[in-house]
C-alpha positions in Angstrom: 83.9 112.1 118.6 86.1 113.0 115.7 85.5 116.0 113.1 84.5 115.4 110.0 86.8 117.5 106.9 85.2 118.0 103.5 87.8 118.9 101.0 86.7 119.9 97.6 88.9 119.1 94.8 89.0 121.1 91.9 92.7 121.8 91.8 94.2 118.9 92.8 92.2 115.1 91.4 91.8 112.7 94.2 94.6 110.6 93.0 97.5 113.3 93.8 95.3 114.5 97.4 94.3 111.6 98.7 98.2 110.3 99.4 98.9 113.1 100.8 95.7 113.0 103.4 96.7 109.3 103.7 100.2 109.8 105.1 99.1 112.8 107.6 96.5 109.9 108.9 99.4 107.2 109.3 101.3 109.9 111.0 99.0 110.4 113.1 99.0 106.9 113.7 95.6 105.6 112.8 94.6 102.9 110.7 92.1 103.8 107.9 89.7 102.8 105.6 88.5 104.3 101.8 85.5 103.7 101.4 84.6 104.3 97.4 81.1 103.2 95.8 82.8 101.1 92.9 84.9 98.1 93.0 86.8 99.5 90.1 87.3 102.7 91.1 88.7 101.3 94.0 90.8 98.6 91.9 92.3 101.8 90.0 93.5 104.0 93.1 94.9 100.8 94.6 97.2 100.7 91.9 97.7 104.2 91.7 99.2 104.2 95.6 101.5 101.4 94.1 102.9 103.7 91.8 104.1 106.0 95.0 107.8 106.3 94.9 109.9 104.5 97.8 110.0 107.7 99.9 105.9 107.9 99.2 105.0 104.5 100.0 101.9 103.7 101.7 101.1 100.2 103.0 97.5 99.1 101.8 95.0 96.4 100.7 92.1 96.2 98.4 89.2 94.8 100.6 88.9 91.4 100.1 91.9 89.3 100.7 93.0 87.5 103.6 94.6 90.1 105.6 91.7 92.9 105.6 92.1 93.2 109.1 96.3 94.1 109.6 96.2 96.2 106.6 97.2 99.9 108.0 95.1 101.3 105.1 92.1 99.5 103.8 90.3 100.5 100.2 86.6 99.2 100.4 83.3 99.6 98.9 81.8 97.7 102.0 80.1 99.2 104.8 82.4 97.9 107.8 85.6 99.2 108.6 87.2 95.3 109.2 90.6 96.5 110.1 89.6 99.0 113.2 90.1 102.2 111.4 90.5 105.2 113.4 89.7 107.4 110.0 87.5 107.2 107.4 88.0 108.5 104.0 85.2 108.9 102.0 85.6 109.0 98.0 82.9 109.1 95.0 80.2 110.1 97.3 80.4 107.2 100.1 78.0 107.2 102.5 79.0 108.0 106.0 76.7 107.4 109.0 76.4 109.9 111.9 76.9 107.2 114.2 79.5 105.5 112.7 81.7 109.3 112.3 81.0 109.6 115.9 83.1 106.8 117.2 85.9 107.4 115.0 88.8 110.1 115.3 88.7 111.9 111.6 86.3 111.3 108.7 87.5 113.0 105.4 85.0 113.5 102.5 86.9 114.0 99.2 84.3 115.1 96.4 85.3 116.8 92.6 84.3 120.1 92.9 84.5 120.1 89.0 81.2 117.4 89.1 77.8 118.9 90.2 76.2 115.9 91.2 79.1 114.9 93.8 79.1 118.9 94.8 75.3 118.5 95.7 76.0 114.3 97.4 78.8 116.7 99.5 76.0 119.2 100.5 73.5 117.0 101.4 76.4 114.7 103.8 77.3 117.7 105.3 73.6 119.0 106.7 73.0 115.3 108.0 76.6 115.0 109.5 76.8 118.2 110.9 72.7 118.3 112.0 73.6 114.9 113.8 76.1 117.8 116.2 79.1 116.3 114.3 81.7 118.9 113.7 82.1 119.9 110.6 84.9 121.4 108.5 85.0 122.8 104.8 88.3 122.5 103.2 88.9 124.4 99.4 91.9 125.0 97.6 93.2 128.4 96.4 96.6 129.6 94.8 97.5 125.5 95.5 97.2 125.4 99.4 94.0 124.3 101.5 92.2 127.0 103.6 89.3 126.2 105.9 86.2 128.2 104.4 83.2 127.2 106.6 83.0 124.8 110.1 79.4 124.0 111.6 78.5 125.6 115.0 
């Protein structure tokens, strides 16, 4: 059973943080998927990990294509994880099931702290994740670094 980060953006936009929790999950060695609720938001952060630089370059796929299952890193609006993720990252308010976070090794929930409805989605994923026994971390930034401020019991 993995644990399950929140990380609230308000600093940093999902664009610039969610590279950076991308290539700690590669170097980790897991495969994983982004799961977003819109096939155009999903569209727009595929290109934007195009625009990475050579020494910032992730491997990915838009959901959808042939090759779903090889890719490394997946972007999805679909509920399966079709290329044996180890690490879910959850965007725009994705759902994530209990049962599904419990086989996997990481789940990461990036919300905008700056959007009220997506800080309440956050709340309300984190008492049915972490009432499920899941363990639970809440990540903030301050001063442009990430501190833990809460974990479940």
């Amino acid at each position: 059973m993995g644990d399950v980060l929140f990380y609230h953006l308000t600093a940093s936009p999902l664009e610039a943080t969610l590279p950076m929790l991308l290539s700690r999950a590669r170097q980790a060695g897991w495969r994983v998927v982004v799961r977003g609720t819109s096939p155009e938001r999903m569209a727009w952060l595929d290109e934007r990990l195009w625009l990475g630089g050579d020494e910032s370059f992730l491997a990915h796929g838009l959901a959808g294509g042939e090759f779903d299952a090889d890719q490394p890193i997946l972007l999805t609006t679909g509920a399966e994880i079709p290329n044996r993720a180890e690490c879910l990252m959850a965007v725009d308010g994705a759902e994530v099931r209990a049962q599904e976070a419990e086989a996997l090794a990481r789940v990461c929930i990036l919300f905008d702290g700056n959007d009220p409805q997506a800080v309440e989605t956050a709340r309300a994923q984190w008492k049915a994740l972490a009432g499920a026994g899941l363990k639970a971390q809440y990540w903030a930034q301050r001063e442009g670094r990430w501190h833990k401020q809460a974990e479940s019991a």
